[in-house]
Backbone bond lengths (Angstrom), bond angles and torsions (degrees), N, CA, C in turn:
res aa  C-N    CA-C-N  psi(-1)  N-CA   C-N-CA  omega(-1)  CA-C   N-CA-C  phi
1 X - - - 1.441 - - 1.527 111.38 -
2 X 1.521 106.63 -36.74 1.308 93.78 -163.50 1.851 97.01 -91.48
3 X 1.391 111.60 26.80 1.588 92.62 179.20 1.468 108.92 -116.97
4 X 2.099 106.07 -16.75 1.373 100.17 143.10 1.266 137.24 -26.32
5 X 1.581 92.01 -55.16 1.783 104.11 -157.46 1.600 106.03 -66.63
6 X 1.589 100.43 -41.24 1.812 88.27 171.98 1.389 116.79 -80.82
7 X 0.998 134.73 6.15 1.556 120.86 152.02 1.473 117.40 -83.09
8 X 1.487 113.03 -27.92 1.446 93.83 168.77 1.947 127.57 -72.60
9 X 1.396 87.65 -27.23 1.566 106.88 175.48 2.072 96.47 -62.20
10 X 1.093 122.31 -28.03 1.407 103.03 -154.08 1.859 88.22 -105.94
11 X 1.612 120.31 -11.28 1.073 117.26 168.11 1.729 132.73 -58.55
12 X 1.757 78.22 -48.72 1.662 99.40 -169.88 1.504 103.96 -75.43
13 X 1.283 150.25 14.22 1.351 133.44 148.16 1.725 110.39 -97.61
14 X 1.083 107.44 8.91 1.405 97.71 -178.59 2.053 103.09 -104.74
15 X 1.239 118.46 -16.76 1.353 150.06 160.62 2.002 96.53 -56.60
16 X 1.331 117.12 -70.26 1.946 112.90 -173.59 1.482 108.75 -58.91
17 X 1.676 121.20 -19.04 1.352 96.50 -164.39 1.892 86.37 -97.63
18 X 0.855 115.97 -22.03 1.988 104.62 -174.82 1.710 97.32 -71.71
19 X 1.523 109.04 -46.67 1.370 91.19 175.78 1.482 132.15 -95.77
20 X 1.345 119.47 33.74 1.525 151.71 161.10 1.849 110.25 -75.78
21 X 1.637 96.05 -51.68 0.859 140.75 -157.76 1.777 97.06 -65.52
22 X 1.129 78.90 -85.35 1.519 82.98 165.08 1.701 151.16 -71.47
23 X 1.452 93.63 -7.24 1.407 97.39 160.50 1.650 106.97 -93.50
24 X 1.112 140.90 -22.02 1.477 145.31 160.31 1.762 99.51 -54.32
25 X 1.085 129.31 -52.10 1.555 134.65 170.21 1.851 93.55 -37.41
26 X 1.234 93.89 -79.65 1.536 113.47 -171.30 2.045 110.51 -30.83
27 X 1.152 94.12 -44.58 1.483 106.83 -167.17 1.762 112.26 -65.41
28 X 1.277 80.75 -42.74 1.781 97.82 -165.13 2.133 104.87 -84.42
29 X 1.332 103.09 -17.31 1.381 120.37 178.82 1.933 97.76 -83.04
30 X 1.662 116.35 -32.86 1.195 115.29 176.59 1.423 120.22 -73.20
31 X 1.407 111.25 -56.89 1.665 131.55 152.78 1.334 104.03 -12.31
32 X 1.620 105.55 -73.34 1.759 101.81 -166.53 1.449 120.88 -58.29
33 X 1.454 109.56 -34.33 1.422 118.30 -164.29 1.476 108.37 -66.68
34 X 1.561 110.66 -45.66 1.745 127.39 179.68 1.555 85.13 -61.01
35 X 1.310 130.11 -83.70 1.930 119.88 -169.61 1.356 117.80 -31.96
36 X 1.556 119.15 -55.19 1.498 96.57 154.21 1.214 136.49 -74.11
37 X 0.982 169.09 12.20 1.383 164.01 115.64 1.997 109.70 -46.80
38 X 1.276 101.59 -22.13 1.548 99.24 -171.95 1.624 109.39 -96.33
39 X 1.707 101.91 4.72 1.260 113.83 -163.10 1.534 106.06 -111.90
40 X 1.666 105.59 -49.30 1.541 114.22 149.95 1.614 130.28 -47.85
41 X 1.336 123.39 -45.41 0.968 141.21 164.66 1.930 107.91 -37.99
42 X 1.219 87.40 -80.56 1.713 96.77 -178.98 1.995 105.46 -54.31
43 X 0.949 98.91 -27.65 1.590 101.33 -175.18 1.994 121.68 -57.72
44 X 1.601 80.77 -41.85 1.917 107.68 -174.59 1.955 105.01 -78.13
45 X 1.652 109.36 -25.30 1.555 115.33 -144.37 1.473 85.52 -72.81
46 X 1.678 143.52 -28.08 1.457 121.16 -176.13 1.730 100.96 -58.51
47 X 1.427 113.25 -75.46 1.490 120.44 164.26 1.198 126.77 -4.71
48 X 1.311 125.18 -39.36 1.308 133.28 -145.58 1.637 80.65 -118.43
49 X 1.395 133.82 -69.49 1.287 119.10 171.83 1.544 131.79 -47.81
50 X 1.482 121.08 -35.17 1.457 128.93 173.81 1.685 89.66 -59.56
51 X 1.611 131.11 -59.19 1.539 104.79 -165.46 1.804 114.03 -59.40
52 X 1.187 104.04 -36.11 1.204 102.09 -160.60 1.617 94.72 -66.55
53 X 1.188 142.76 -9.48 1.633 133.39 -152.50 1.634 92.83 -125.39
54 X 1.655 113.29 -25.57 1.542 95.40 171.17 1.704 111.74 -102.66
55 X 1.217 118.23 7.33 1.439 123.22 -166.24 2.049 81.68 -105.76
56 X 0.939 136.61 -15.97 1.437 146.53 172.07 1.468 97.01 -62.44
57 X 1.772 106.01 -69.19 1.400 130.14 -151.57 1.515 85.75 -54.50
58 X 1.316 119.06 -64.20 1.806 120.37 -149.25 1.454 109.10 -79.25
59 X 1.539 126.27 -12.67 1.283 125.18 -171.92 2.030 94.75 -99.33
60 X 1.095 94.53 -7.54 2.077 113.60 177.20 1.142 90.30 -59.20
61 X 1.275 103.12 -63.28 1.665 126.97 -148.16 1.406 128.95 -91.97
62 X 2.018 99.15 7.14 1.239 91.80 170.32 1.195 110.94 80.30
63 X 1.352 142.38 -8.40 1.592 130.85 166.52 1.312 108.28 -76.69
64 X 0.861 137.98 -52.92 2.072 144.30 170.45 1.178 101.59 -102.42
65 X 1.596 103.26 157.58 1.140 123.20 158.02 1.529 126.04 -92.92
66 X 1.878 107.23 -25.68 1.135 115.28 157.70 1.347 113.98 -157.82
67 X 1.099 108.09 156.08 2.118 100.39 -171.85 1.761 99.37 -103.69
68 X 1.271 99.55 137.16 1.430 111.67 177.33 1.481 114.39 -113.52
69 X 1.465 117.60 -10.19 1.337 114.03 -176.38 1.831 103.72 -148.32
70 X 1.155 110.37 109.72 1.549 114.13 156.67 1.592 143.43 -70.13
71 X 0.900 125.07 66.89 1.770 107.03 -172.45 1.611 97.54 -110.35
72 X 1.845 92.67 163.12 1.435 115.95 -165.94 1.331 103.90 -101.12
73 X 1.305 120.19 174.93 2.040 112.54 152.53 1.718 86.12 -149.71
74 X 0.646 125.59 156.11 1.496 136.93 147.35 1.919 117.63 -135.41
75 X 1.003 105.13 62.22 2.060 101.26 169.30 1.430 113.43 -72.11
76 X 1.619 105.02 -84.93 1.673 119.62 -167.47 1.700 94.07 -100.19
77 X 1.257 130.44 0.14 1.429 126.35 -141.15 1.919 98.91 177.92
78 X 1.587 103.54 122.28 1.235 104.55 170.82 2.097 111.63 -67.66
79 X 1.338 131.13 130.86 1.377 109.42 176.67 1.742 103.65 -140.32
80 X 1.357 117.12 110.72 1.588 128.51 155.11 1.048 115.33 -54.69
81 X 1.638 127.10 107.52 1.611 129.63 173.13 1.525 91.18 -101.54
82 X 1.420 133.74 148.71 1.425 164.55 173.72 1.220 98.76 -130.31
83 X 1.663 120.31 127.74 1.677 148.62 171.79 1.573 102.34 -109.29
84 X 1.141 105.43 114.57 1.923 108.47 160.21 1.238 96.45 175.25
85 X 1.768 99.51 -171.54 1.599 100.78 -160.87 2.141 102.45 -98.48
86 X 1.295 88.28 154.75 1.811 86.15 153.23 1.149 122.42 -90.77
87 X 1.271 105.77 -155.95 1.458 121.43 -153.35 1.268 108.42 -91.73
88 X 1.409 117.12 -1.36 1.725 121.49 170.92 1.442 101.33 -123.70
89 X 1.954 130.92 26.79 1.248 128.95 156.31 1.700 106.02 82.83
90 X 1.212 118.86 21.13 1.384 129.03 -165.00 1.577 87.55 -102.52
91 X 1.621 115.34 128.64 1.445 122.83 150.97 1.706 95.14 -50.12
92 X 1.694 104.11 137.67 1.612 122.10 -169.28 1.757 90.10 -147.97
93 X 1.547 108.25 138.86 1.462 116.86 166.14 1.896 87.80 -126.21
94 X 1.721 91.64 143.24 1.656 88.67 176.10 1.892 86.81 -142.73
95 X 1.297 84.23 112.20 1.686 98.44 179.36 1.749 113.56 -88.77
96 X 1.934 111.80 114.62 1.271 100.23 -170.08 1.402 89.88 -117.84
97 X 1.986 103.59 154.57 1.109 119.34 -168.93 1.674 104.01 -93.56
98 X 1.523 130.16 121.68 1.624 103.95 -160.10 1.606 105.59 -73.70
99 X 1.035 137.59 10.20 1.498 119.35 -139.28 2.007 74.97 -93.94
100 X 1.866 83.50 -63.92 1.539 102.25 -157.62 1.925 109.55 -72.62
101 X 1.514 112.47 -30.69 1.011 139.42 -170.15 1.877 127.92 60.50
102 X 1.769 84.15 39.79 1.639 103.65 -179.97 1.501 105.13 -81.13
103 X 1.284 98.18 154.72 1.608 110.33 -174.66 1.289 112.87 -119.60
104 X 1.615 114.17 143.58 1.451 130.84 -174.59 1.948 89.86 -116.77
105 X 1.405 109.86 134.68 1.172 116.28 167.60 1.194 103.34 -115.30
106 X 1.620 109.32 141.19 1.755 114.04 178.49 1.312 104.29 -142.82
107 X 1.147 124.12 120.74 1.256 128.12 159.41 1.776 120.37 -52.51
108 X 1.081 134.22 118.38 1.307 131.85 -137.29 1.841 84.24 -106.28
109 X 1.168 141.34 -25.58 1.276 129.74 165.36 1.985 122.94 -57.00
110 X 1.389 100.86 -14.12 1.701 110.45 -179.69 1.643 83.22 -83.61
111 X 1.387 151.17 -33.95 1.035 119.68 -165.46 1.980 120.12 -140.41
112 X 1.229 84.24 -131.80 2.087 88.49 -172.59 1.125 111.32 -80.88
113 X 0.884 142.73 110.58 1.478 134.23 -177.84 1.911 104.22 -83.97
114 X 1.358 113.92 162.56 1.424 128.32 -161.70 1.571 114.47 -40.55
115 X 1.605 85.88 -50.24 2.119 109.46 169.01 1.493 119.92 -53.24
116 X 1.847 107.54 -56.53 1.502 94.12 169.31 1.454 130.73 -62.26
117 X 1.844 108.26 -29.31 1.589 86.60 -164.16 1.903 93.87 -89.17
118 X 1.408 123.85 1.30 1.448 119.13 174.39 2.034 111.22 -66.35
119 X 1.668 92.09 -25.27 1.665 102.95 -179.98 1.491 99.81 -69.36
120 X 1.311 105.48 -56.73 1.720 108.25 -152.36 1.309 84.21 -61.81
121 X 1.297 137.20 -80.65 1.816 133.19 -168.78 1.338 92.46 -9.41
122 X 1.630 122.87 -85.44 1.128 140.76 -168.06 1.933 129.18 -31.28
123 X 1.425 80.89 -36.61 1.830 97.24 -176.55 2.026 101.13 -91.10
124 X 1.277 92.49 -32.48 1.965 94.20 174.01 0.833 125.82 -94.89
125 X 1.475 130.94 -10.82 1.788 135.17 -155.73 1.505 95.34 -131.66
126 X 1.383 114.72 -35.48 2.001 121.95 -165.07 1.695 79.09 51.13
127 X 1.070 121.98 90.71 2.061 100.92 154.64 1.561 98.90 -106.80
128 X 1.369 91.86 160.52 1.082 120.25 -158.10 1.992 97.75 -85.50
129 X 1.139 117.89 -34.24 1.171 129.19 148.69 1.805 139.51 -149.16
130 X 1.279 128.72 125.52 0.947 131.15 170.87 1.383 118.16 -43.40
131 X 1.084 150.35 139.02 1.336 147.09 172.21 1.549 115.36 -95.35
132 X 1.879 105.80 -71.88 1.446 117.21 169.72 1.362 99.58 -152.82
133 X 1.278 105.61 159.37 1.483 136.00 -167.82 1.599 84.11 -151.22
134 X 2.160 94.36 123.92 1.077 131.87 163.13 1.614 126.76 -163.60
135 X 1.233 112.89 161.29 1.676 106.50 -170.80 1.817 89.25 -107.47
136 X 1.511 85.95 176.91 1.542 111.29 -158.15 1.344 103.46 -179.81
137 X 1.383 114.82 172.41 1.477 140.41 159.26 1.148 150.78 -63.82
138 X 1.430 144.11 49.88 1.362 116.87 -139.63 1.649 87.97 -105.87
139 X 1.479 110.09 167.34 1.229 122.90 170.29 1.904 106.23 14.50
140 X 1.369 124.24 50.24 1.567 144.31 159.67 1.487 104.90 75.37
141 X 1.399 107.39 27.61 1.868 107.29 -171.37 1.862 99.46 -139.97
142 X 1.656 94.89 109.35 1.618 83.84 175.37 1.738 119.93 -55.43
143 X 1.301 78.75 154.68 1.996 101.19 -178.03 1.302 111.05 -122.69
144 X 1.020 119.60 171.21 1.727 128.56 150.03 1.664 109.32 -115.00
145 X 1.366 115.20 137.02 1.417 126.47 -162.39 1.435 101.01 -129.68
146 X 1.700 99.01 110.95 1.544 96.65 172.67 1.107 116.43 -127.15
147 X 1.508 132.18 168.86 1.197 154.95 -144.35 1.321 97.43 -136.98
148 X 1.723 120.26 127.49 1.444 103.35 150.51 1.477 88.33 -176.75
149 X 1.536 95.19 173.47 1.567 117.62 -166.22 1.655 107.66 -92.56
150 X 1.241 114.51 132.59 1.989 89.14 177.43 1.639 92.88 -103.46
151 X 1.313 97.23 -165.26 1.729 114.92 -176.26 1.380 116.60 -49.17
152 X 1.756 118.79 -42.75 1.396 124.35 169.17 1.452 106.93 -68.01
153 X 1.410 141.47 0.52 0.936 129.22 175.37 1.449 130.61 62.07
154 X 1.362 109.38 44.62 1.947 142.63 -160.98 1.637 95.85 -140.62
155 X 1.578 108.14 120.29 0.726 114.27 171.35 1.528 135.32 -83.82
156 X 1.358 122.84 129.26 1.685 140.62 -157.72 1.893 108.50 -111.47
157 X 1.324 99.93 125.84 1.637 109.61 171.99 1.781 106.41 -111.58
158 X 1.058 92.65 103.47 2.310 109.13 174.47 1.852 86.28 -85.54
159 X 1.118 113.82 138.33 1.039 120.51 114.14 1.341 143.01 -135.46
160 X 1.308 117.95 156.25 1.527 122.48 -139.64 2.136 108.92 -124.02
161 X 1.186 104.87 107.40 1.486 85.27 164.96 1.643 140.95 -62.68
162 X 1.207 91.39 131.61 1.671 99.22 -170.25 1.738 117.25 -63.11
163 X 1.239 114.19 -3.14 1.811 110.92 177.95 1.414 79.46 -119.51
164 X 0.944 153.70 -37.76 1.813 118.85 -168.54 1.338 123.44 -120.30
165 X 1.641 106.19 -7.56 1.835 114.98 -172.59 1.237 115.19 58.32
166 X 1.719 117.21 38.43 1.569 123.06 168.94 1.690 93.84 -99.11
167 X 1.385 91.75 148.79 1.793 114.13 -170.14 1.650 81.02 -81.81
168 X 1.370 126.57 121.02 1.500 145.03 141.42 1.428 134.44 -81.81
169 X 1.301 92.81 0.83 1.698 104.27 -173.58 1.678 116.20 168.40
170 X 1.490 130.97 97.32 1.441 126.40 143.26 1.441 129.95 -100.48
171 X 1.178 98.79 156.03 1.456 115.50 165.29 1.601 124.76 -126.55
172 X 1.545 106.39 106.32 1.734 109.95 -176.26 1.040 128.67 -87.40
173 X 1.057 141.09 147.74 1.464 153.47 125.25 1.246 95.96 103.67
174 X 1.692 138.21 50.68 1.158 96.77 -176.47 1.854 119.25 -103.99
C-alpha cells in the first residue's frame, strides 16, 4: 500500500507542469487574440469617425436625409462620398472634398452605381482582388476609384467615370 502511495505522490507533479503548461498556452493564445482585435479596432476608428462627422455634415446641409453608404478615395485628394436619399426620396451621392469640405451632388440614377463599376473592373481586369472602391473628382467630373490586386499580384488604380464607365485614368502594376 504504502508503495502505491509513492507512485501516486511521484505521478501527481508530473500532471501541474502539463497543466501549467497549458493554461500559460491558453493565456498567451488569449493575449494575442485581444492585441489583434485592439489593433484592428484602432485601425478602422479614423473611417468610422470621418463617416460619422461627414454623414453629420451632409444630413446638416440638407443634401440627404440619411446616408446609407460610405466610401472613401484618397488619390490626388482625400474625398468622402455619402449614398442615401433626399428630400424628394431620390437615390443622392454627395461627394465631399475633406480638405475644403465642398460638396458635389449627383444624382446616382445618371450613373454607375458601386455594383456596376465593381462588375466592369471584374469583367476587364479579372483581379485577383479588389482592394477599395470609392468616388472622387477627377479633372471636375465624378469618378469611381478603384484599387485592386491583379493575378501577378501588383497593385492597379482604374479610375472610372461615374455617367458613362469610360476608363479616364489607370495606373498598373505597381
Amino acid at each position: 500500500m504504502e508503495r502505491w502511495s509513492m507512485q501516486m505522490r511521484q505521478m501527481e507533479p508530473q500532471k501541474k507542469p502539463y497543466r501549467t503548461v497549458l493554461i500559460t498556452l491558453l493565456v498567451i493564445i488569449l493575449i494575442a487574440v485581444i492585441s489583434v482585435y485592439g489593433v484592428l479596432g484602432r485601425s478602422v476608428q479614423p473611417i468610422n469617425k470621418a463617416n460619422r462627422e461627414y454623414s453629420a455634415l451632409v444630413v446638416n446641409a440638407k443634401k440627404l436625409t440619411k446616408v446609407d453608404h460610405f466610401y472613401w478615395s484618397s488619390r490626388d485628394q482625400t474625398y468622402y462620398t455619402l449614398i442615401g436619399n433626399n428630400q424628394r426620396h431620390q437615390e443622392t451621392g454627395v461627394i465631399v472634398e475633406k480638405r475644403s469640405k465642398k460638396m458635389v451632388t449627383i444624382a446616382m440614377k445618371d450613373g454607375l452605381s458601386y455594383d456596376d463599376v465593381k462588375q466592369l473592373i471584374i469583367n476587364k481586369y479579372a483581379p485577383k482582388k479588389i482592394t477599395n472602391i470609392g468616388m472622387g473628382i477627377y479633372k471636375k467630373v465624378p469618378v469611381w476609384e478603384v484599387k485592386f490586386i491583379n493575378q501577378d499580384n501588383n497593385l492597379n488604380f482604374i479610375t472610372v467615370q461615374f455617367e458613362n464607365g469610360k476608363v479616364v485614368r489607370t495606373i498598373n502594376n505597381l
